[in-house]
BABA-589844 format. One record per atom (N, C-alpha, C): residue in one letter; x, y negated, z. Coordinates in steps of 0.05 Angstrom, whole numbers, plus 5000, padded with zeros to 4 digits. Atoms other than C-alpha are relative to their C-alpha. Example, Ala and Ser with C-alpha at 12.3 -4.5 7.8 and 13.67 -1.06 7.14 Angstrom:
REM BABA-589844
a501850245000 a524650905156 a501849765000 s498450244999 s527350215143 s498549785014 
//
This chain:
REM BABA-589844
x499449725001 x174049333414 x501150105027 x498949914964 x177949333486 x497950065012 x503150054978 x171849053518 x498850355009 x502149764988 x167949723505 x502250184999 x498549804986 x173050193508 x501550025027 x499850034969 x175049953576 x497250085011 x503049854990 x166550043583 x500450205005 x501449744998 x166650703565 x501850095010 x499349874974 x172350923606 x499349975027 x500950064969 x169250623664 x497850195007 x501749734998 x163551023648 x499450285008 x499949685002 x166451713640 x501949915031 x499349894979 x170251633705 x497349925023 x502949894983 x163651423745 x498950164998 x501349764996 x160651993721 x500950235016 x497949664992 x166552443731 x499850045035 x500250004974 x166852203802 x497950095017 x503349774991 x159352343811 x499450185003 x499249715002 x160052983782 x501650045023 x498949914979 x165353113831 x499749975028 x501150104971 x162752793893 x497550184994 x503649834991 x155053283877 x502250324999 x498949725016 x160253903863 x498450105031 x500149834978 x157254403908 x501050265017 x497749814992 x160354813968 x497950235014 x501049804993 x158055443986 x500450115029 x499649964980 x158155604058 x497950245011 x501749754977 x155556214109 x498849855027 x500850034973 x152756184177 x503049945018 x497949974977 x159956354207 x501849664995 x499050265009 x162655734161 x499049765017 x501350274985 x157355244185 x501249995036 x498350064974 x159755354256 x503149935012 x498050074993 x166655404250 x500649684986 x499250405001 x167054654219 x498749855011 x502950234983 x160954384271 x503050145028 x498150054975 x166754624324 x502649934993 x498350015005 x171854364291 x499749624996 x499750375010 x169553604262 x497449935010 x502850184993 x162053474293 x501049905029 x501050074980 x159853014340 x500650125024 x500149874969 x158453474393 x502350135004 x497549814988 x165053884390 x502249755020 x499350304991 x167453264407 x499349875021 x500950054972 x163952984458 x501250315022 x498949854972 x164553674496 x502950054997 x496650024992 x172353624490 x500249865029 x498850214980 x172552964519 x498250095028 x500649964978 x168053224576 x501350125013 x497149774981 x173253754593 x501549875010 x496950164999 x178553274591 x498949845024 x501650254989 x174452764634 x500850285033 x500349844974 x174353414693 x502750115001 x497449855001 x180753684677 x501649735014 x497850274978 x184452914695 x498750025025 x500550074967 x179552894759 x501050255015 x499349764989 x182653574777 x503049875010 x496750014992 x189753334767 x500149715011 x500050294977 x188252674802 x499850175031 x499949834978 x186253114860 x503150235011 x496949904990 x192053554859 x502049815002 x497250295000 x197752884842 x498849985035 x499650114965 x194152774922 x500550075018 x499349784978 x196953354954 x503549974992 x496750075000 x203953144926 x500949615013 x498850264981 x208552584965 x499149804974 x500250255017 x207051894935 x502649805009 x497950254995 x212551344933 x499949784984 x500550245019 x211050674914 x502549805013 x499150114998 x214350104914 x499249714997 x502050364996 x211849324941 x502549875006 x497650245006 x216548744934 x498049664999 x501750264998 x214347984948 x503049804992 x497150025006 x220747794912 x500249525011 x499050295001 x219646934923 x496949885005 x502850194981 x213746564971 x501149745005 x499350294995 x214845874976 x498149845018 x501450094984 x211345535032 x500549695013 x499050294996 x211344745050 x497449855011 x502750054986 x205544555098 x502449755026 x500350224972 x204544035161 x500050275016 x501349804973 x204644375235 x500449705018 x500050134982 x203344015297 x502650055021 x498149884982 x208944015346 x500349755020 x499350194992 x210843685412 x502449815004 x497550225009 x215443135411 x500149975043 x499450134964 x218343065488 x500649735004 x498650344994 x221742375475 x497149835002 x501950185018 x214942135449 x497350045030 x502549874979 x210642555506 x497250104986 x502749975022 x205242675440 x500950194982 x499849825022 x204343175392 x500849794969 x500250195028 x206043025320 x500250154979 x500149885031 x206043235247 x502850074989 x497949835004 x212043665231 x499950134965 x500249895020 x213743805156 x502050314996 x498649805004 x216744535142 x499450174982 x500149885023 x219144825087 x501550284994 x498049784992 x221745545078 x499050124981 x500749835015 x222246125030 x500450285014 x499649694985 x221746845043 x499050124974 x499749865016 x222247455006 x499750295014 x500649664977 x221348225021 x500250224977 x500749665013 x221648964984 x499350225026 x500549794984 x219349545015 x499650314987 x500849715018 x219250264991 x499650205024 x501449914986 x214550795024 x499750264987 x500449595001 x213251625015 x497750035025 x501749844980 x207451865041 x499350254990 x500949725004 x203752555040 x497550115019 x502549994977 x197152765060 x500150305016 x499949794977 x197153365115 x497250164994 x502649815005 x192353895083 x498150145024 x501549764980 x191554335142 x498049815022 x500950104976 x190053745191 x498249714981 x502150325002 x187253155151 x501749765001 x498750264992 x192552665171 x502349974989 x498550005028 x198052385127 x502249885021 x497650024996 x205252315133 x501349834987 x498550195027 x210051735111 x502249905015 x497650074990 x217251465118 x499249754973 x500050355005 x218750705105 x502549874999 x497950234995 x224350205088 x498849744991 x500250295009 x223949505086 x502349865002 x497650224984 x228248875088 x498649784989 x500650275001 x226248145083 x502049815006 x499050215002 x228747445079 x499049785003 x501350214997 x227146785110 x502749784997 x498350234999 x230646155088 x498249705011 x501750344994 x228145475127 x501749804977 x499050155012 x229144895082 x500049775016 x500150124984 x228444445136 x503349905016 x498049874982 x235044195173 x502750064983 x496949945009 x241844555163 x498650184975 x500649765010 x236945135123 x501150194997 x499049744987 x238845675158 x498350254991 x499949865018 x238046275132 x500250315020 x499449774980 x236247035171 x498150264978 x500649725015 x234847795150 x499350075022 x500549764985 x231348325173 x498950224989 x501349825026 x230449005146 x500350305028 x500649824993 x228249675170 x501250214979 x499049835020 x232650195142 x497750265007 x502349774998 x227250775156 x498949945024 x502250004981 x220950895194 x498550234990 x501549795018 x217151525194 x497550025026 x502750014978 x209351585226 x498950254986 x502349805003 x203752055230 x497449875004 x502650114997 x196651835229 x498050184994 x502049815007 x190552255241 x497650065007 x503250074997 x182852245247 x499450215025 x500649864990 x181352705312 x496850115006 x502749954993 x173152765308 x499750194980 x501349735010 x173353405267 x500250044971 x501449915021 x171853315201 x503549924986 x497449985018 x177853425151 x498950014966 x500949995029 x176253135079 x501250124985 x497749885026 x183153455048 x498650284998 x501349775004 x180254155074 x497950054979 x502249945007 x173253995042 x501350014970 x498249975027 x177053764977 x501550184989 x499249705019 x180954394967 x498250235006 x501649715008 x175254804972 x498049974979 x501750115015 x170654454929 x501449884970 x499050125030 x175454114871 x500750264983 x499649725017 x178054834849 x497350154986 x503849954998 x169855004849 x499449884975 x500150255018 x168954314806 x501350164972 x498649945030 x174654544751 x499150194993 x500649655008 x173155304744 x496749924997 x503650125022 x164754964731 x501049954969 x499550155031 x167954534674 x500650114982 x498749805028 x172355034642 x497850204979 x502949855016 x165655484638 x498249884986 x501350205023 x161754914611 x500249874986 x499150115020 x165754714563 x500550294976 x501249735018 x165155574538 x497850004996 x503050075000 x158055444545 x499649834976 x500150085016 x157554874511 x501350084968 x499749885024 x161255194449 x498150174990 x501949835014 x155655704448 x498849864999 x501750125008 x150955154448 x499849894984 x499050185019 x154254834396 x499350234977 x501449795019 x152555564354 x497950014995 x502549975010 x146755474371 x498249874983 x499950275014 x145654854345 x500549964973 x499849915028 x148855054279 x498250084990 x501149775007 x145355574277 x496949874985 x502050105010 x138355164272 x500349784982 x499550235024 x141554584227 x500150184966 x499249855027 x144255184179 x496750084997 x502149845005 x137555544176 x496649824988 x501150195015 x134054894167 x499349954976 x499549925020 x136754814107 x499250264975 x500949745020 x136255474081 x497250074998 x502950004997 x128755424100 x499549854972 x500050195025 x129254804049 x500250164977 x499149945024 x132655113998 x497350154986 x501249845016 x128755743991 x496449864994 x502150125014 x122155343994 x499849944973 x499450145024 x124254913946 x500450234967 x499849885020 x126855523905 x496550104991 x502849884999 x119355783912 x498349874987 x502250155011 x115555253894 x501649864970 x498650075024 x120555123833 x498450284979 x501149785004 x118155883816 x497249974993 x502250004999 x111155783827 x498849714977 x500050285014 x111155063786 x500250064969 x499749865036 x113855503719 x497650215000 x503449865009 x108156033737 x497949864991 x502350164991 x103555563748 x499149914965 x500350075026 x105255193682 x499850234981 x500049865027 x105655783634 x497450185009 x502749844996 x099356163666 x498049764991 x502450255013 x095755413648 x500350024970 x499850015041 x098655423572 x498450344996 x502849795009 x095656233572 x497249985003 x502750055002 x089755993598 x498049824975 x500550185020 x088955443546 x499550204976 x500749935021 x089955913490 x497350295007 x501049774991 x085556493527 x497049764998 x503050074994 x079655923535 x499249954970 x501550055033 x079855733459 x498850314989 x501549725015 x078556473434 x497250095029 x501950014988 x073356443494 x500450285025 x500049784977 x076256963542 x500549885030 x500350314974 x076856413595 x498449865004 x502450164988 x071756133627 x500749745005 x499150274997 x072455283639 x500749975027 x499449964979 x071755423709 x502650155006 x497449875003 x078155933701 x502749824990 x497650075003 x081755453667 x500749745012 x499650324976 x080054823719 x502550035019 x497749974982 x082855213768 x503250054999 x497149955015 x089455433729 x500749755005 x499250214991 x089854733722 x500749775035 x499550164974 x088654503789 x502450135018 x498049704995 x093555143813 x503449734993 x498350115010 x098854703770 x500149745010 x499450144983 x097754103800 x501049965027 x498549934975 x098454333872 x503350044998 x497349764999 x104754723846 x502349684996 x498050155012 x107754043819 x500149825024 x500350104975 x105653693882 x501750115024 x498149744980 x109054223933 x503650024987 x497450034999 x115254173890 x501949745006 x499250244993 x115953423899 x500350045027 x500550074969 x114753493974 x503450165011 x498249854989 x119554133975 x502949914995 x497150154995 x125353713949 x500749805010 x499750194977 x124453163986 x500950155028 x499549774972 x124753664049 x502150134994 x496250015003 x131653924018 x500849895009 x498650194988 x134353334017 x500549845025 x500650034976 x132953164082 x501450215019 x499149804986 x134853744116 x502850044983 x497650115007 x141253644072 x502049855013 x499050274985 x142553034093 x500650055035 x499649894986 x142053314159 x501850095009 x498749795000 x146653804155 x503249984990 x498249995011 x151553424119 x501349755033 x499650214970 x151352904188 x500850095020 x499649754978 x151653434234 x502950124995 x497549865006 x158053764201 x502049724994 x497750145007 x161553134188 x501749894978 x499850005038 x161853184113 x498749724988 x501350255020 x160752724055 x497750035001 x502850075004 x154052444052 x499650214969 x500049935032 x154352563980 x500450314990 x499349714995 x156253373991 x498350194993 x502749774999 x151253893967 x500850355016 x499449614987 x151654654007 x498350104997 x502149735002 x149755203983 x499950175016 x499549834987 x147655594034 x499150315000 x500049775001 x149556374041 x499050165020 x501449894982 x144056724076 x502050335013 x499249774988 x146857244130 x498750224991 x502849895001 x142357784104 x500850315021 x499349854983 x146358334149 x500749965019 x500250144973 x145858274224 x501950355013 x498849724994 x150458814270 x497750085020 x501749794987 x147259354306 x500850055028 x498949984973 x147759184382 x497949985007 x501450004985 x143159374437 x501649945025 x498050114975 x145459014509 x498250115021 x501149944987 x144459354567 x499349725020 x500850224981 x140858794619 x502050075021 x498250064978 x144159034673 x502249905009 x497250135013 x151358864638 x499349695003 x500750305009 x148158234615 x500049845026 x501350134984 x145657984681 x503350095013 x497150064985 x153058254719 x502049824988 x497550185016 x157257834669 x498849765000 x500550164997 x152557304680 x500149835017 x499550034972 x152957224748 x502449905010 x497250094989 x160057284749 x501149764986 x499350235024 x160956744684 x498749775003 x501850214999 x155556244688 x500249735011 x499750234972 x156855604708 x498249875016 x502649994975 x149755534738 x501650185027 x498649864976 x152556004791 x502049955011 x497450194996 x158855644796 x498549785017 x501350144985 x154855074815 x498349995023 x502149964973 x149955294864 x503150105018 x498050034977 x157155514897 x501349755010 x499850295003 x159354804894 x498049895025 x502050194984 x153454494919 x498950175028 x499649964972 x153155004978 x502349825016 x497550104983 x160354855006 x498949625003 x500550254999 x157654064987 x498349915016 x502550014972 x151754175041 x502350035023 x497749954982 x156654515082 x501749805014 x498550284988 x161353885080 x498349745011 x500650214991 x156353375093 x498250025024 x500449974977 x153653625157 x502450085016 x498150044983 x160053745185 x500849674998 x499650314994 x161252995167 x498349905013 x501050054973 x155452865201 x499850005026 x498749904968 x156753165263 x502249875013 x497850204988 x163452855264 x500749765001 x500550244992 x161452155253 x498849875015 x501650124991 x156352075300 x500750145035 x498449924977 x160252385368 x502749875002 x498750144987 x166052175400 x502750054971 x497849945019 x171451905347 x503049965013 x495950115000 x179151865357 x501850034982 x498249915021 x184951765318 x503249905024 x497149964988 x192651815328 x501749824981 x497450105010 x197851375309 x503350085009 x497549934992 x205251545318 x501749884985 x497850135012 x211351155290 x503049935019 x497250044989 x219351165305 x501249944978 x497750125022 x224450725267 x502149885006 x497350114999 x230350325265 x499049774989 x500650215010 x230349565252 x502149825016 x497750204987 x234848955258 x499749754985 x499350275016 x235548255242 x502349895007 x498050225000 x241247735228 x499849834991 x499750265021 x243447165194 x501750014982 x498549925023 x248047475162 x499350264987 x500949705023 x246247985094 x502650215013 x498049734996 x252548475114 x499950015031 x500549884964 x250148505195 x497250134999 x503450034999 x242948645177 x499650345002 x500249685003 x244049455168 x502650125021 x497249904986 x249949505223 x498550015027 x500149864974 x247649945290 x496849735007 x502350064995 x239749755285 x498850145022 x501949974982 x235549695340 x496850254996 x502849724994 x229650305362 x497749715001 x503450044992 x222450185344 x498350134995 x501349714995 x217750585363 x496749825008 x501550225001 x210150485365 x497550395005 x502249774997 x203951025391 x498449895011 x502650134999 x196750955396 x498750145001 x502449825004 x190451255407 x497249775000 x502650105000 x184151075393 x497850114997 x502249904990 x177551205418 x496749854994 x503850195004 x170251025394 x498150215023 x502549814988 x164151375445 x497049784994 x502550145000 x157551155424 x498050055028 x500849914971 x153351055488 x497650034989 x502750035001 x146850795461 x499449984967 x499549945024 x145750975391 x496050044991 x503449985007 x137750955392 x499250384981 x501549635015 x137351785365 x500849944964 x500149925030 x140751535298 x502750174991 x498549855003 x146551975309 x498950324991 x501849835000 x141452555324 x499650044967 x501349925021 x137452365263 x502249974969 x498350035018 x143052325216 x501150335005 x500149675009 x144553085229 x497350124989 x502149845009 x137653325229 x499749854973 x500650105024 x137152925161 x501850274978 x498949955005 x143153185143 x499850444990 x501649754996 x141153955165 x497650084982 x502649865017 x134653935127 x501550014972 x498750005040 x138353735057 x500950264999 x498349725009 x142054385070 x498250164986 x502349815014 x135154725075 x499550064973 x501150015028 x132254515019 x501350074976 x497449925021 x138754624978 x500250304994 x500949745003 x138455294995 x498450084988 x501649885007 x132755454992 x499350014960 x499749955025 x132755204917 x500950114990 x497949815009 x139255504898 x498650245003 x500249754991 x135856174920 x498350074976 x501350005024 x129855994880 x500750024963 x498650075031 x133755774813 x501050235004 x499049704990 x137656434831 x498550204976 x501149745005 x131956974822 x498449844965 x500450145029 x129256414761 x501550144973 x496649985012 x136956514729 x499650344992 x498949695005 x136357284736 x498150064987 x502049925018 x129557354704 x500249944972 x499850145030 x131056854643 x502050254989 x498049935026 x137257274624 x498950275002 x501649825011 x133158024633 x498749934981 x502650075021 x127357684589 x502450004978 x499950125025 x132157394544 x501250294992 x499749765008 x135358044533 x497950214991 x502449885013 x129558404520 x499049944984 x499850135030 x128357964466 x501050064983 x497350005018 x134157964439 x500150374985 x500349815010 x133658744438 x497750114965 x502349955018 x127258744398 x500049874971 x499550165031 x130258234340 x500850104972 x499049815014 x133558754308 x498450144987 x503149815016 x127059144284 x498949824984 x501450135011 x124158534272 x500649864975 x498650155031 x128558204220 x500050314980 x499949775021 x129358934188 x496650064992 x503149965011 x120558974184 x500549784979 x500850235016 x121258314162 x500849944975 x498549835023 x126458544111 x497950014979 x500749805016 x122358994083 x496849904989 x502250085016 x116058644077 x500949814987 x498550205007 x118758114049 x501250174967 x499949875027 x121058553987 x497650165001 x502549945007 x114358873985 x498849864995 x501350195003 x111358313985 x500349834972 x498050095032 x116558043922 x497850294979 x501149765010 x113758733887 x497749934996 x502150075010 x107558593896 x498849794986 x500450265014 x107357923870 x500849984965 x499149985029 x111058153804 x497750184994 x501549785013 x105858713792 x497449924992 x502050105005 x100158213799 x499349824976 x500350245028 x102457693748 x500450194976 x499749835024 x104058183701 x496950114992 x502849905006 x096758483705 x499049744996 x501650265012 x093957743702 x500849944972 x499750115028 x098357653635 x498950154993 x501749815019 x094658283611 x496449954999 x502950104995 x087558003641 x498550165011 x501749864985 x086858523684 x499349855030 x501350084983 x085358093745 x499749744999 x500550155001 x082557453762 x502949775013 x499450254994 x086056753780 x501049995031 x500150094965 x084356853865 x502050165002 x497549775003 x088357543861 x502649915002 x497550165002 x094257203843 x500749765010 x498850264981 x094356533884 x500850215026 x499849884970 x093657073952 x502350124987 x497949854995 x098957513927 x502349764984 x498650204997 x102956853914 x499949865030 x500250114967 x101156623985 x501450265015 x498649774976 x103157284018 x503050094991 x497050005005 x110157303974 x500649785017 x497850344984 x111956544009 x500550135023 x499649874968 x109256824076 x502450145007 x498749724985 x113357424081 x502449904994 x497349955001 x119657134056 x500549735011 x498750204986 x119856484097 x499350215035 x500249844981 x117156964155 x503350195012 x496549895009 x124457334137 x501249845016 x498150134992 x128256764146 x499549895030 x500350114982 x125256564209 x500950195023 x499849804987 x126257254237 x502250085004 x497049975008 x133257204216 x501049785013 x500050294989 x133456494247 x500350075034 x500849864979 x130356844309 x502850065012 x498649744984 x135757374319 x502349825011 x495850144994 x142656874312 x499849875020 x500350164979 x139356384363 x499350185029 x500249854986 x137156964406 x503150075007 x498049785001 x144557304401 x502049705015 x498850174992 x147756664413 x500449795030 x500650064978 x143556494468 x501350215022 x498349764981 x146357114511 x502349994996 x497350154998 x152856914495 x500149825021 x500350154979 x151256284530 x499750025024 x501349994981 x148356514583 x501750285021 x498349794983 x153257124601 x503349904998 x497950065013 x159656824566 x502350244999 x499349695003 x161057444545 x499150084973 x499849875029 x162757794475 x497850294999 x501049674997 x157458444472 x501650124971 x498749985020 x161358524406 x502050255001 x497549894990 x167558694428 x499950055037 x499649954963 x166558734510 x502249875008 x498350214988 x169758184525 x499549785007 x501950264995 x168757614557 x501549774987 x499650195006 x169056954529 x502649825012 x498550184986 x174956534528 x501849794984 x499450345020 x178255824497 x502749985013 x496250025007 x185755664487 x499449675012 x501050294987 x184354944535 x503049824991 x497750155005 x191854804517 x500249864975 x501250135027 x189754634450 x498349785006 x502050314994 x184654074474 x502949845011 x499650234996 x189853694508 x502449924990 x498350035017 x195253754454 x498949724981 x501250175022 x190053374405 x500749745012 
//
């Protein structure tokens, strides 16, 4: 008696759980996106891409602030042969010596924006003990040292770096707004997917009960002989298609389900019902708006500024690696040794240390030459693309606007046929149950109800991916007249 009543509670809670794991959630268009930027995949990835440009930003800035490290060789132990001469002997000979040494050093540097060449102050001190002998025992430490060091052939990488890394971040920030509208858009065709599914599916569920109850009237319409055999083949065959198309159409749910439930991040097991937008707002964009907020937002345009200044820099590096190089050294310090730790920092000795250095290439076979003109043409070509992609850039977002204008009529025709088309399809079966028309009548005005109302949804599919796309592409609200913008302090809280 346990046995099965332990069964059958096992039972009723597998089911229950079943039941509760198929419960289904009802979601919109605005739903599906706000939880695909909240728990998918892709919101995700384009975080961490931010984050990935945002540290190489603040790696670049941490290199415009002083650095101070700290090197220490706290215990070297060394115990080798040397050769040495022996006078008593008049011959060299094999000398064992054994000694330890030790060292810290702490250092501040700072790189010199305007000029390229970096700045640093220095302490050290060290320790040598010979073990050899009495093992005598001496210090020497450098209480400070401060140098300059600096590349004189022209080219200054800190300059190129602060004009180009600020360039770099202000890209990222935009294509990580970007990417959010892509990520709509992206919804946008996973949700609509779906809802393609569904209503099929609802359609050919529809058409599967016509199907069947116009075959049972036909049956009793062929026995009293007002049905022809040929009339009632096709009924029949009508019903087979219909039962065929609904197998296919829930398979194709589920799928596009499954989909949708992968994409959002949700239980496998999850069913959504989805809530067709069927009201779209009433905005016309002027192009010329579109195309100035694109210009100024875009991170295509961002980048082609980028990758100028990036031409820019690597023919001035050319130039200045392949002519006459020099650099500068400069260093003044203080330093002392003893044997004794409390003499080693008492009234240290000046040291001081300057240098120049000079490369001139004499004979360089023309690959100095051809390393600008190489350099020079990349620019060309760079250009000249950028210019190209340019007038590309300005045509895509007129067209796409112009589009976008015309979506608005089109989902409202599509509207409307689309319930005409419903209308007409009820007015026909109703005359077929009376026997005022034939069999063909009624498959076409069952074919032109599907048409017009998956036509609907596509037109409605159309507009959000159109609307969303000009988002993208201007990062800019036509909504509200505003331009697009993300709370970035929130990414690196998570």
């Amino acid at each position: 008696m346990k046995k099965k009543l332990l069964f059958t509670l096992f039972i009723f809670f597998a089911v229950f759980n079943s039941v509760k794991s198929q419960e289904k959630v009802k979601l919109s268009l605005d739903d599906v996106i706000n939880i695909a930027s909240k728990q998918s995949i892709d919101a995700f990835r384009n975080e961490n891409m931010y984050l990935a440009s945002f540290w190489e930003y603040k790696f670049y800035k941490a290199e415009q602030l002083p650095g101070v490290s700290l090197s220490t060789n706290p215990f070297d132990f060394n115990r080798y042969y040397r050769t040495e001469y022996n006078y008593n002997t008049n011959q060299d000979e094999y000398r064992l010596r054994e000694y330890v040494n030790s060292s810290v050093s702490v250092s501040a540097t700072q790189n010199v924006g305007l000029t390229g060449g970096q700045i640093f102050l220095r302490s050290e001190l060290g320790m040598i003990k010979n073990l050899n002998g009495e093992g005598s025992t001496s210090y020497s430490s450098t209480p400070f040292s401060i140098g300059f060091s600096q590349e004189l052939n022209g080219y200054n990488e800190q300059k190129w770096k602060s004009k180009i890394e600020p360039v770099k971040f202000d890209k990222a920030k935009k294509e990580f707004i970007r990417d959010c509208e892509d990520l709509r858009m992206k919804s946008t065709r996973q949700f609509f997917e779906l809802v393609t599914a569904q209503i099929q599916e609802g359609i050919a569920k529809t058409n599967f009960a016509n199907a069947d109850t116009l075959y049972k009237i036909g049956k009793g319409r062929f026995q009293v002989g007002t049905v022809t055999q040929d009339e009632l083949l096709k009924l029949e065959l009508s019903l087979l298609n219909a039962e065929q198309a609904l197998s296919m159409a829930q398979l194709e749910e589920k799928r596009a389900q499954a989909n949708l439930n992968s994409f959002l991040g949700m239980d496998k097991n999850a069913v959504i019902d989805c809530i067709i937008p069927n009201e779209i707002p009433s905005l016309q964009i002027r192009p010329d708006i579109a195309l100035s907020q694109a210009i100024q937002n875009n991170p295509e345009m961002i980048y082609q500024q980028q990758r100028k200044l990036e031409q820019d820099r690597n023919v001035k590096q050319a130039r200045a690696e392949t002519g006459l190089n020099t650099s500068l050294f400069a260093m003044y310090g203080m330093s002392r040794s003893s044997e004794e730790f409390a003499d080693v920092y008492g009234q240290p000795d000046k040291s001081q240390r300057f240098s120049i250095g000079i490369n001139v290439p004499i004979v360089d076979w023309g690959r100095g030459k051809g390393r600008i003109s190489m350099a020079e043409s990349n620019r060309e070509v760079a250009l000249a693309t950028i210019k190209q992609e340019r007038i590309d850039f300005e045509q895509d977002v007129f067209q796409s606007v112009l589009e976008f204008n015309l979506q608005g009529d089109q989902v409202r025709n599509a509207a409307k046929a689309d319930t005409v088309a419903k209308m007409g399809y009820d007015v026909t079966f109703q005359r077929f149950l009376i026997g005022k028309i034939d069999v063909i009548k009624l498959n076409i005005a069952s074919t032109d109800q599907e048409t017009a109302r998956i036509a609907y949804l596509n037109r409605l599919r159309d507009y959000w991916l159109s609307y969303f796309r000009i988002r993208s592409l201007t990062l800019f609200d036509f909504e509200t007249n505003s331009p697009l913008t993300v709370n970035y302090d929130t990414i690196l809280e998570k």
